[in-house]
N, CA, C and O atoms as a DFTB+ gen file, in Angstrom:
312 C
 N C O
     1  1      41.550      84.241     125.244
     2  2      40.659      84.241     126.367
     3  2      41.279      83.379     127.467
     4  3      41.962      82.382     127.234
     5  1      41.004      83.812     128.608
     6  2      41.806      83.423     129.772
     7  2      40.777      82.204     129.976
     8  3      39.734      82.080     129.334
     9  1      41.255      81.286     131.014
    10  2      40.527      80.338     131.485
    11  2      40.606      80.307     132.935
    12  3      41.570      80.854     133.471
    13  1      39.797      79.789     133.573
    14  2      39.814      80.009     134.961
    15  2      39.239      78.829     135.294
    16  3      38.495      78.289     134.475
    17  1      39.533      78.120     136.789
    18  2      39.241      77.081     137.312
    19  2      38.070      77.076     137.555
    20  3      37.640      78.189     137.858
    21  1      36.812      75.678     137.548
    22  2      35.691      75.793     137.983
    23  2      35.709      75.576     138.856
    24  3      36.479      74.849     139.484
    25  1      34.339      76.496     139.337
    26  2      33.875      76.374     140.497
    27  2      33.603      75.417     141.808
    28  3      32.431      75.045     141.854
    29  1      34.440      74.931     142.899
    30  2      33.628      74.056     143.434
    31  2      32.794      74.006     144.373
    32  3      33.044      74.589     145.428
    33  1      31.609      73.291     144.195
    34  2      30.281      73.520     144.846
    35  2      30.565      71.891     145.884
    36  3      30.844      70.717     145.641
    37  1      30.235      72.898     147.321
    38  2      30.163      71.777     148.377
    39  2      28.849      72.104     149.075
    40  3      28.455      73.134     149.623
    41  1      28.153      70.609     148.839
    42  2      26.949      70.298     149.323
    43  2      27.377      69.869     150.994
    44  3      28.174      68.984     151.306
    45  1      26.909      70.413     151.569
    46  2      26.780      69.905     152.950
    47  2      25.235      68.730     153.618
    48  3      24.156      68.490     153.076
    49  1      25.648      68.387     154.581
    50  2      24.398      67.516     155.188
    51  2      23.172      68.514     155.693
    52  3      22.167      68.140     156.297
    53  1      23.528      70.013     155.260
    54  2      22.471      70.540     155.947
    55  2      21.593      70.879     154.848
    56  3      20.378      70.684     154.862
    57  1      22.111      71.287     154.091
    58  2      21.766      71.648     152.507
    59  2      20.852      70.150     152.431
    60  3      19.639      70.317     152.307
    61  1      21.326      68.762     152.494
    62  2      20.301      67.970     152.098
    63  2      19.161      67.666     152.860
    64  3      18.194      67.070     152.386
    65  1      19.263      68.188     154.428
    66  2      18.622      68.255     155.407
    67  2      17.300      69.340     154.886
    68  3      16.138      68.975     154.708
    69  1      17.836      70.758     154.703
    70  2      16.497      71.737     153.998
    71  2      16.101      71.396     153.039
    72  3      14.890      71.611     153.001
    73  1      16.686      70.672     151.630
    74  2      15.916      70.360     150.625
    75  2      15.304      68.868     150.972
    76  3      14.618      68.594     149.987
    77  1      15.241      67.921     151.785
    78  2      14.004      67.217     151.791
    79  2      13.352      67.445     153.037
    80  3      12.861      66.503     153.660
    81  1      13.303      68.731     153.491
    82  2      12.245      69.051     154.171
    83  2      11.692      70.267     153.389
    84  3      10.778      70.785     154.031
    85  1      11.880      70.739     152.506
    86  2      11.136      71.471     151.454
    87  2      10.257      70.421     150.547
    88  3       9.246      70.793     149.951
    89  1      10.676      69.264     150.510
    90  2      10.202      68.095     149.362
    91  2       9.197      67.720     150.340
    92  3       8.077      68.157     150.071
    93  1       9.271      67.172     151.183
    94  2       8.495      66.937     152.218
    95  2       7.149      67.646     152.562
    96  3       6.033      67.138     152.668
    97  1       7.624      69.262     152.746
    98  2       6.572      70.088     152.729
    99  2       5.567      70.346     151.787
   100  3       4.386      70.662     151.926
   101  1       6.383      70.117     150.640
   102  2       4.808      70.463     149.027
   103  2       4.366      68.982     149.371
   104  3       3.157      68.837     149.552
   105  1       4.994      68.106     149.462
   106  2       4.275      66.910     148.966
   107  2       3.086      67.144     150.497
   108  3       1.893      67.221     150.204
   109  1       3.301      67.200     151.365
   110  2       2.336      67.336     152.590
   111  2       1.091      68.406     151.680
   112  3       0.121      67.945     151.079
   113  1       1.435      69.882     151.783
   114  2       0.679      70.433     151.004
   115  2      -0.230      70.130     149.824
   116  3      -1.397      70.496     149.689
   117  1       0.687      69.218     148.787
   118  2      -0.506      68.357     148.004
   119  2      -1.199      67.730     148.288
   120  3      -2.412      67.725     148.076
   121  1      -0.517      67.022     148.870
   122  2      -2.032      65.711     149.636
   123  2      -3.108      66.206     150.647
   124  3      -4.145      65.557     150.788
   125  1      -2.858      67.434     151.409
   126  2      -4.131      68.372     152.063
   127  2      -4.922      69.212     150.750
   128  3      -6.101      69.535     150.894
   129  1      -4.127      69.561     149.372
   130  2      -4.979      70.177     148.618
   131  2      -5.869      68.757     147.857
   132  3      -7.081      68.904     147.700
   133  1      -5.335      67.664     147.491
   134  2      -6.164      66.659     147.191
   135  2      -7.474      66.304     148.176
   136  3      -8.559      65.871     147.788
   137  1      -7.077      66.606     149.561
   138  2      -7.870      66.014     150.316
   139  2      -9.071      66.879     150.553
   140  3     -10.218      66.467     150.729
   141  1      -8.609      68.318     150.535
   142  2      -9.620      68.878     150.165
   143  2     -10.473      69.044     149.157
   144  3     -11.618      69.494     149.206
   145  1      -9.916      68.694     148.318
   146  2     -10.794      68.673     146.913
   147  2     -11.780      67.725     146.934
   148  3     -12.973      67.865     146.666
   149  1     -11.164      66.720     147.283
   150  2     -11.977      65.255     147.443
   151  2     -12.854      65.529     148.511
   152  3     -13.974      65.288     148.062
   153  1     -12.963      65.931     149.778
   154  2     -14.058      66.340     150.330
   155  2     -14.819      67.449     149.799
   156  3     -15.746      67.617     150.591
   157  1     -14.870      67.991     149.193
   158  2     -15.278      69.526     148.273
   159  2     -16.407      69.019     147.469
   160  3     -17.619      69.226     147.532
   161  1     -15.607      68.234     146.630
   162  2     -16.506      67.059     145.214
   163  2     -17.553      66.119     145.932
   164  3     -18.632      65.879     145.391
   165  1     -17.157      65.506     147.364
   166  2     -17.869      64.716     147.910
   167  2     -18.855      65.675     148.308
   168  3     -19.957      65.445     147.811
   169  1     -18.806      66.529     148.942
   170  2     -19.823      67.377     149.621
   171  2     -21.015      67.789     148.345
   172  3     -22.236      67.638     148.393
   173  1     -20.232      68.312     147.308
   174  2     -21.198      68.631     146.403
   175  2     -21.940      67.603     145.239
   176  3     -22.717      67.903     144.333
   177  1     -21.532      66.634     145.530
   178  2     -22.407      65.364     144.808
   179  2     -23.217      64.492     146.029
   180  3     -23.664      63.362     145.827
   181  1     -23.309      65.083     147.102
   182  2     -24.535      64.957     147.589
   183  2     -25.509      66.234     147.635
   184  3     -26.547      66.050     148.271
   185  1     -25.342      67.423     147.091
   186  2     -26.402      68.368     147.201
   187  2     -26.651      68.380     145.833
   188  3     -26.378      69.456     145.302
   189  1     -27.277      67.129     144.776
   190  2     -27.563      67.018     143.270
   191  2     -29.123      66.918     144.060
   192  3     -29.674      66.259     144.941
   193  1     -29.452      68.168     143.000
   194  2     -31.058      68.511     142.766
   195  2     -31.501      66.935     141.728
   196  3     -31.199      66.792     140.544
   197  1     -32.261      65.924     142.582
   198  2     -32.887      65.148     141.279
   199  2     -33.492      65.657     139.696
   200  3     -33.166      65.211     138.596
   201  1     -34.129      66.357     139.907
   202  2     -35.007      67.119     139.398
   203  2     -34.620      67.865     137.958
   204  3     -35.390      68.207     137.060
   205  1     -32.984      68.023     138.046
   206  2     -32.317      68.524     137.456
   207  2     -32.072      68.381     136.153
   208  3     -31.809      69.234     135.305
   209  1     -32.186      67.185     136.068
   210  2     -32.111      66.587     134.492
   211  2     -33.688      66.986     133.862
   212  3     -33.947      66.614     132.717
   213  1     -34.429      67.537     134.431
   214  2     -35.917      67.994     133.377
   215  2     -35.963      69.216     133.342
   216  3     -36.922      69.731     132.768
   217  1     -34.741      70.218     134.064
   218  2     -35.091      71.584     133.654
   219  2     -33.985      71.869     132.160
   220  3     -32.837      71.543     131.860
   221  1     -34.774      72.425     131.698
   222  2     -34.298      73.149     130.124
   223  2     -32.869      73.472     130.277
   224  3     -32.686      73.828     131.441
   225  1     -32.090      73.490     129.786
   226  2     -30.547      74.121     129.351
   227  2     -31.065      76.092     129.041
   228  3     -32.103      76.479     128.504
   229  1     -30.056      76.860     129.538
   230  2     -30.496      78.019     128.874
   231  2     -30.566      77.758     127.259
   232  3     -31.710      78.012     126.882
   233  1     -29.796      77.371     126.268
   234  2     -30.056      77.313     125.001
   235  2     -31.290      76.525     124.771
   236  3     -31.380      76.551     123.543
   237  1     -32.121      75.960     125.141
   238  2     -33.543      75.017     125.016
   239  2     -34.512      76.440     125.141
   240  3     -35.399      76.264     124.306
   241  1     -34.711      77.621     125.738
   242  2     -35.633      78.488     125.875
   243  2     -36.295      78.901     124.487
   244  3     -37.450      79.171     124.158
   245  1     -34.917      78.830     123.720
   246  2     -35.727      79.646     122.309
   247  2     -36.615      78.423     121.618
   248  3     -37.665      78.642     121.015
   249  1     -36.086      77.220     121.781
   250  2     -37.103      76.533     121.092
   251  2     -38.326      76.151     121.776
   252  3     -39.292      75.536     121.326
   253  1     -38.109      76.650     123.014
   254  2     -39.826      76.059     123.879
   255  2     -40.778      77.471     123.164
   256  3     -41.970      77.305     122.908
   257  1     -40.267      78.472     122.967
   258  2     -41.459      79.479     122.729
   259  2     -41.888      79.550     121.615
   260  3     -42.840      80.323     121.506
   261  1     -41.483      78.912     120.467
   262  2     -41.996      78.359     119.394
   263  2     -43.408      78.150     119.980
   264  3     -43.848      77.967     121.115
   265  1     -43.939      78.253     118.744
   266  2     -45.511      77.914     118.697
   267  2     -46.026      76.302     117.934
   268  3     -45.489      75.723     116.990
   269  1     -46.947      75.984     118.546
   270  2     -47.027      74.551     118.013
   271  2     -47.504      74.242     116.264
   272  3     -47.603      73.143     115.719
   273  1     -47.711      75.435     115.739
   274  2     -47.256      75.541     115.019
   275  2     -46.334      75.500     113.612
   276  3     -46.315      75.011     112.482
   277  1     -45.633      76.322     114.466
   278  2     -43.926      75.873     113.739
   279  2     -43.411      74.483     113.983
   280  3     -42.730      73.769     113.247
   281  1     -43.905      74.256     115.225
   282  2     -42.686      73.172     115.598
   283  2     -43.368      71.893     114.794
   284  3     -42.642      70.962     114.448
   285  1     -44.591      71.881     114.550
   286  2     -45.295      71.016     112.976
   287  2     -45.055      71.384     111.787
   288  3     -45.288      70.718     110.779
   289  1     -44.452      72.744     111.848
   290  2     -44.132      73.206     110.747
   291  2     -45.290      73.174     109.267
   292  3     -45.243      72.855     108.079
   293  1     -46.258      73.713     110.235
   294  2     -46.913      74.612     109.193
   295  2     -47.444      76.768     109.402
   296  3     -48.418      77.509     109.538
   297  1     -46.139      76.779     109.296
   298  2     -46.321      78.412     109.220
   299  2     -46.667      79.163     108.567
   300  3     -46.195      79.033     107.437
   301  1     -47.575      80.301     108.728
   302  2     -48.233      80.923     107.667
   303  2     -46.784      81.907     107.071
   304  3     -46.174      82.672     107.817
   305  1     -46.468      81.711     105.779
   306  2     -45.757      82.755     105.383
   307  2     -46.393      83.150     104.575
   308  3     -47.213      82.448     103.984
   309  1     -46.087      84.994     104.205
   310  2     -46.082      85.888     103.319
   311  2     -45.502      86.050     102.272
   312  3     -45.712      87.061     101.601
């Protein structure tokens, strides 16, 4: 098998010029998607219904229609 010289790779000042203005750019982009989030979360932890913590869970329905009854647990069985 033949061998052949490697490759040489020349980085120029422009090449480092576009990659930290690509680095530059996500990191900008993250910190507007953080910032939105964080106003997002803020916005919606001021529209908390007080009230909220006394309504039933959907899974709580089946046991409210129990009869008082059962839930003393004396049921007539057959």
């Amino acid at each position: 098998m033949l061998r052949r010289k490697p490759t040489a790779i020349a980085i120029t000042s422009e090449d480092v010029a576009k990659l930290e203005d690509l680095r530059l750019r996500k990191h900008r982009e993250e910190t507007q998607a953080h910032a939105h989030e964080s106003v997002k979360s803020t916005l919606n932890h001021t529209a908390i219904d007080p009230n909220d913590e006394l309504k039933p869970l959907p899974g709580d329905k089946a046991r409210i229609v129990r009869s008082r009854e059962e839930r003393i647990g004396i049921c007539r069985r057959n």
